[in-house]
TIZA-738738 format. One record per residue (C-alpha): x, y, z. Coordinates in steps of 0.1 Angstrom, whole numbers. Example, Ala and Ser with C-alpha at 12.3 -4.5 7.8 and 13.67 -1.06 7.14 Angstrom:
2
[[123; -45; 78]];
[[137; -11; 71]];
***
This chain:
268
[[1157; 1049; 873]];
[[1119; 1046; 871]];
[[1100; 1042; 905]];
[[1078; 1009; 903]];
[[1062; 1009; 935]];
[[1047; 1045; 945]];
[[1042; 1054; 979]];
[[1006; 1057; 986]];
[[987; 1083; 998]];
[[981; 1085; 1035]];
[[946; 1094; 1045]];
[[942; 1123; 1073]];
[[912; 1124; 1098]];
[[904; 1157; 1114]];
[[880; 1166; 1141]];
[[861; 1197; 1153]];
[[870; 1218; 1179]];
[[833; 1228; 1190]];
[[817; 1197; 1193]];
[[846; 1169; 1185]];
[[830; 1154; 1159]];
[[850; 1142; 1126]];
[[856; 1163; 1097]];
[[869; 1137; 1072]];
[[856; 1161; 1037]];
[[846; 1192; 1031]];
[[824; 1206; 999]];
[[845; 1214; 963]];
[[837; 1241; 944]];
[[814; 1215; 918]];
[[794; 1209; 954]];
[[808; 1173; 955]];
[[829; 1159; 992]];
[[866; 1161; 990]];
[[895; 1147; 1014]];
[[898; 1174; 1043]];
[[933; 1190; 1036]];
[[956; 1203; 1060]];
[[947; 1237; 1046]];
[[914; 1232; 1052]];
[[924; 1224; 1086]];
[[940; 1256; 1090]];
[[911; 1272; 1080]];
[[883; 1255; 1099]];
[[904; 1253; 1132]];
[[908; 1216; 1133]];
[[926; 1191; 1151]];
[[943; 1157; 1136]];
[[931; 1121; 1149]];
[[953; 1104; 1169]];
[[958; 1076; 1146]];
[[972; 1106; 1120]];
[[996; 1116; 1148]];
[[1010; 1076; 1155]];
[[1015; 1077; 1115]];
[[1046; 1094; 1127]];
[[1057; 1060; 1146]];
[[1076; 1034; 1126]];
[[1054; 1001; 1128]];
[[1081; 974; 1120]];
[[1053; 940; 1126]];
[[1034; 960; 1096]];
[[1062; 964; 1077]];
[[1069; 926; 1077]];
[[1038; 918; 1070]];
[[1032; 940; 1038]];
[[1067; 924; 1028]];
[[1050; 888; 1030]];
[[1022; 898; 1009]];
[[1046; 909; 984]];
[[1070; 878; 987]];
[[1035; 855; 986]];
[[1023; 876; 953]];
[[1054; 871; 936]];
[[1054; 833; 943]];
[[1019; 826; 933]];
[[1018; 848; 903]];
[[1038; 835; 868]];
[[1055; 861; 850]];
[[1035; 863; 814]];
[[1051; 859; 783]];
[[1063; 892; 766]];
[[1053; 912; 801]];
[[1078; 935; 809]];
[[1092; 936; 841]];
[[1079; 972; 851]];
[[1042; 955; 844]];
[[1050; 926; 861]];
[[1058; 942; 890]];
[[1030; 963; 893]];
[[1010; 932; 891]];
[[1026; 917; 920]];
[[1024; 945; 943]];
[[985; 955; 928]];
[[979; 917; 940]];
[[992; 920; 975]];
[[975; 952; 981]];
[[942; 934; 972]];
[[955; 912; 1004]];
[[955; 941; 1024]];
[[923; 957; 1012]];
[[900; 928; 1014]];
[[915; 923; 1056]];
[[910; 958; 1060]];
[[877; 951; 1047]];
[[867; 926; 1064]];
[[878; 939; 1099]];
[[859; 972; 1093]];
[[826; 949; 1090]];
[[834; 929; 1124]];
[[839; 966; 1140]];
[[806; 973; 1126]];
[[795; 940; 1141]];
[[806; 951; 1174]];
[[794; 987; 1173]];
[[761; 977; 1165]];
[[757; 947; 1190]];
[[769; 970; 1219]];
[[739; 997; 1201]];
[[712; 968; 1210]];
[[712; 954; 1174]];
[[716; 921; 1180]];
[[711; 915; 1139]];
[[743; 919; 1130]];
[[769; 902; 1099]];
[[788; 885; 1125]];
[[766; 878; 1157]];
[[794; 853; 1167]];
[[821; 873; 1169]];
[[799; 902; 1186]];
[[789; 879; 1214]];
[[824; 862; 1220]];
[[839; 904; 1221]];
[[811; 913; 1250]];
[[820; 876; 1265]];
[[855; 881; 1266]];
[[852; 922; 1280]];
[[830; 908; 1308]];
[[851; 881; 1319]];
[[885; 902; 1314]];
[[867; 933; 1334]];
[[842; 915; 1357]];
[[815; 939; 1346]];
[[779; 936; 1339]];
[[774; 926; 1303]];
[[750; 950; 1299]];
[[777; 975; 1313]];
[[766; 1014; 1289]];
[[796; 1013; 1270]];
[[795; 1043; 1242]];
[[802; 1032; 1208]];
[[825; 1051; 1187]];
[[823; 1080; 1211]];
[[844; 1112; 1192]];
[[862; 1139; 1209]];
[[886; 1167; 1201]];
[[912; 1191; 1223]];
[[936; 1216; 1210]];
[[958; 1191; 1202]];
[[941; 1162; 1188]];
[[912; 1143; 1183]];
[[898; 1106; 1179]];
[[866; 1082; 1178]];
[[870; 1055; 1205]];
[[860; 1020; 1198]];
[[843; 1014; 1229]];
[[842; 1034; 1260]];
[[824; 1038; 1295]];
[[829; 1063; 1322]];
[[827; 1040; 1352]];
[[816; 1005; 1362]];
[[814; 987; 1400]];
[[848; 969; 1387]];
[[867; 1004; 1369]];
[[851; 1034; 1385]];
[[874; 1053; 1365]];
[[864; 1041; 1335]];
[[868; 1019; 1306]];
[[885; 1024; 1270]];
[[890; 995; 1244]];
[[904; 999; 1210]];
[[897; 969; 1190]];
[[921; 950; 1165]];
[[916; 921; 1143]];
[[944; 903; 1133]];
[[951; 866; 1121]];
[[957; 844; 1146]];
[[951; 809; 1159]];
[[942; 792; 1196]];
[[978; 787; 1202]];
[[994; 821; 1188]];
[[1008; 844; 1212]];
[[990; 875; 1213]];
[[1009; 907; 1221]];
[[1001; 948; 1219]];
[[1029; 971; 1202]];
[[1039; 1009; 1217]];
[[1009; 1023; 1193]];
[[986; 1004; 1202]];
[[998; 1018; 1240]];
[[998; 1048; 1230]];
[[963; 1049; 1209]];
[[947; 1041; 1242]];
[[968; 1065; 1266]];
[[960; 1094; 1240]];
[[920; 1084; 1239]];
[[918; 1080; 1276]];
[[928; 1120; 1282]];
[[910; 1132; 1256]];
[[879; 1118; 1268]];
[[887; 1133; 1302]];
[[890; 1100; 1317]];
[[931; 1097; 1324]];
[[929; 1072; 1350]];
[[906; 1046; 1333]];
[[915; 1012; 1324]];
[[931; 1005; 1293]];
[[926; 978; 1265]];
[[927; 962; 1232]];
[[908; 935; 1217]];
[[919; 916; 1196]];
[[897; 897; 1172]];
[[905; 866; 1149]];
[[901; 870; 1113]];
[[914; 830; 1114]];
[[891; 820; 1135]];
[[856; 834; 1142]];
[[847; 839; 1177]];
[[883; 837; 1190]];
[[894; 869; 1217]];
[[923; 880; 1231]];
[[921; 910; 1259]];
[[949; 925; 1262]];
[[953; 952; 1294]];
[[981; 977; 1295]];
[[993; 984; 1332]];
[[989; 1019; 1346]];
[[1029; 1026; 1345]];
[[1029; 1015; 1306]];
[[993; 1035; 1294]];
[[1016; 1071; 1316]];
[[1046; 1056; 1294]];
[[1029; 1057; 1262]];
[[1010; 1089; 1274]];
[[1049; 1105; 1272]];
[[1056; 1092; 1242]];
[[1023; 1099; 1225]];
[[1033; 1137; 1237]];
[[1064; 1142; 1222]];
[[1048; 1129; 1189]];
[[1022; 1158; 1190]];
[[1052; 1181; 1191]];
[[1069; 1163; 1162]];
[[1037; 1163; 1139]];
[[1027; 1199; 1147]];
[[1065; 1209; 1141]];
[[1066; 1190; 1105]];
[[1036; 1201; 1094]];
[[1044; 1244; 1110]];
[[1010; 1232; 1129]];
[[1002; 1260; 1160]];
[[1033; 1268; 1186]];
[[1059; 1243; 1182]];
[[1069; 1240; 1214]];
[[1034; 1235; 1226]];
[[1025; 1195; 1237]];
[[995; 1186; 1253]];
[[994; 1177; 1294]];
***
């Protein structure tokens, strides 16, 4: 039986060792930038991003929602005449991936919004949303609004790397610190609003790579519905050393799949 719908690609990040910074290409042969491969990795001495280590950690609320795009696709588009099913199908599933893309894009240009606004550029695509995030951070945290957070700060240990939404070392109200990971998401004034074990985990593996494993914990969640609308949400101290354990045991995993450095080595 033919396949119709192909598994796509999934996109590594890798960071540096020596100074923690990313190391998403390298140079080809022709001179031109090519995906970093775990080959390359090898080579270089690199580390994988956390987000390539949760890739190992079913996401079911994901799942369902790709499945609606597909369901929604296939009800809004007519089959053609004389269009075989095989073409028909890949229509329907190139259309609902167009869903996915144009959210994607759209919430990498709010986290631009929000980088740049907490960089002092107040001139950014979505100044709304950007002053209802630092609104909602200073209320939820009791900080000063003009708290040095560090935007997209990247780091790297033997084990894995990242680059952090929003970070600060310390504040009068979290003298150990600060981390947010930010999420946009559809959602309404009257949707609930909840985080899932990755999200945990994102933020327990960020925390103690940034040397910071007592600092408080969040994500921030940002309506593509509805511009301006916020939803902090904190993870207790007991559920960040949870998701720490878990986060763990998928380094081990990964670096076992992939024959990746001593396999019975995990990170502490």
């Amino acid at each position: 039986m033919t396949t119709i719908i192909a598994r796509a690609a999934e996109s590594v990040h890798w960071y540096r060792l020596e100074d923690g910074g990313p190391q998403y290409t390298v140079k080809s042969k022709d001179g031109s930038d090519r995906p970093t491969t775990l080959s390359d990795a090898r080579k270089m001495n690199l580390v994988p991003s956390v987000t390539t280590i949760l890739k190992m950690w079913p996401k079911p609320g994901l799942e369902v929602w790709k499945n609606e795009q597909l369901l929604l696709a296939a009800l809004t588009l007519p089959k053609r005449p004389d269009e075989s099913e095989k073409d028909y199908i890949a229509r329907i599933v190139y259309d609902s991936k167009e869903t996915a893309k144009s959210a994607a894009e759209r919430g990498t240009h709010i986290h631009e919004s929000i980088e740049k606004w907490y960089g002092g550029n107040k001139k950014v695509d979505h100044p709304e949303i950007a002053l209802a995030y630092e609104v909602a951070v200073f209320l939820h945290f009791g900080c000063d609004p003009h708290e040095p957070f560090d935007a997209e700060r990247s780091f790297a240990n033997s084990f894995f790397g990242g680059k952090v939404d929003l970070c600060c070392s310390s504040s009068d109200t979290a003298p150990n610190g600060i981390v947010l990971d930010t999420k946009t998401k559809e959602f309404d004034e009257d949707d609930k609003v909840v985080g899932y074990d990755e999200n945990c985990m994102q933020l327990a593996a960020y925390r103690m790579g940034l040397g910071l494993p007592n600092a408080r914990c969040a994500n921030v969640f940002v309506s593509r519905t509805k511009a301006g609308l916020i939803r902090v949400v904190e993870w207790s101290p007991e559920e960040l050393e949870k998701g720490w354990k878990m986060f763990s045991l998928l380094v081990q995993l990964w670096r076992i799949k992939n024959n990746f450095g001593e396999e019975n080595a995990k990170p502490t």
